[in-house]
N, C-alpha and C positions, 0 to 999 in steps of 0.2 A: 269175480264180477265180470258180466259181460254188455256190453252196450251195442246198441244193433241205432246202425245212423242213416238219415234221412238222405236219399239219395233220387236224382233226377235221371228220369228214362229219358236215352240220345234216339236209340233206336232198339227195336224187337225184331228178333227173326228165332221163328216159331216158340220154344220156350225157354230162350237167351236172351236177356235186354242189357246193353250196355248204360251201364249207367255213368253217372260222375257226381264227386261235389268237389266245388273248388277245381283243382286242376288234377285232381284224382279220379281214375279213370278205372271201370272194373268190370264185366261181365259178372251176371247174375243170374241162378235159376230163377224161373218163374212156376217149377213143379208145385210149390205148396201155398202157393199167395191164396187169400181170400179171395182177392175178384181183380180178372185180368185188367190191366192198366194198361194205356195206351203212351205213345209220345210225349214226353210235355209233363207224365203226370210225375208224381213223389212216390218213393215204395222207401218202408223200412228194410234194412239190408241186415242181414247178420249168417255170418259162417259161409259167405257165397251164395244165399238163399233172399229173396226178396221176401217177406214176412204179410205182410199186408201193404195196401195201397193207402196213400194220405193224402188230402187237398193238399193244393201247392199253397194256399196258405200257413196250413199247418206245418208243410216243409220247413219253409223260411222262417216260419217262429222259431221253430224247434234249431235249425242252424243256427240263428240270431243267439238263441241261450247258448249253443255248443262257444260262439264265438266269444260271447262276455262271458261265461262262466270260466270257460279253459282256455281264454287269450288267442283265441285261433285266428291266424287269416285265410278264410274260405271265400276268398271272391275274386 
C-alpha cells in the first residue's frame, strides 16, 4: 500500500519545490503535477513527485484525518 501526503510548498526554484508538513522537510519534483502550484499552496507528494496541487483547505482536512486517524503530531 502506498499513501502519497499532503504537503505545503516553502518555495519553487524552476521544477524543485521544497516542501514540509509538520516539521518535515523535503524537496519535490514538480515534472508530472497537474497544474503548476505556487508558494503557500498544498501538493499531494508521493515517491519525491508532487502528484497534483490541492486547496489548502483540502490540505488541512486531509492532515486533520492523517492526525486523528494515526495519532500524529503534525503541527
Amino acid at each position: 500500500m502506498c499513501l502519497a501526503v499532503p504537503m505545503e510548498i516553502e518555495a519553487i526554484n524552476e521544477s524543485v519545490a521544497d516542501v514540509r508538513v509538520g516539521e518535515v522537510r523535503h524537496q519535490v519534483r514538480l515534472d508530472i503535477i497537474d497544474e503548476q502550484p505556487q508558494v503557500g499552496d498544498f501538493v499531494i507528494v508521493h515517491a519525491g513527485f508532487a502528484l497534483r496541487r490541492i486547496d489548502r483547505e483540502e490540505g488541512l482536512a486531509t492532515l486533520k484525518l492523517f492526525q486523528e486517524g494515526l495519532n500524529l503530531e503534525l503541527s
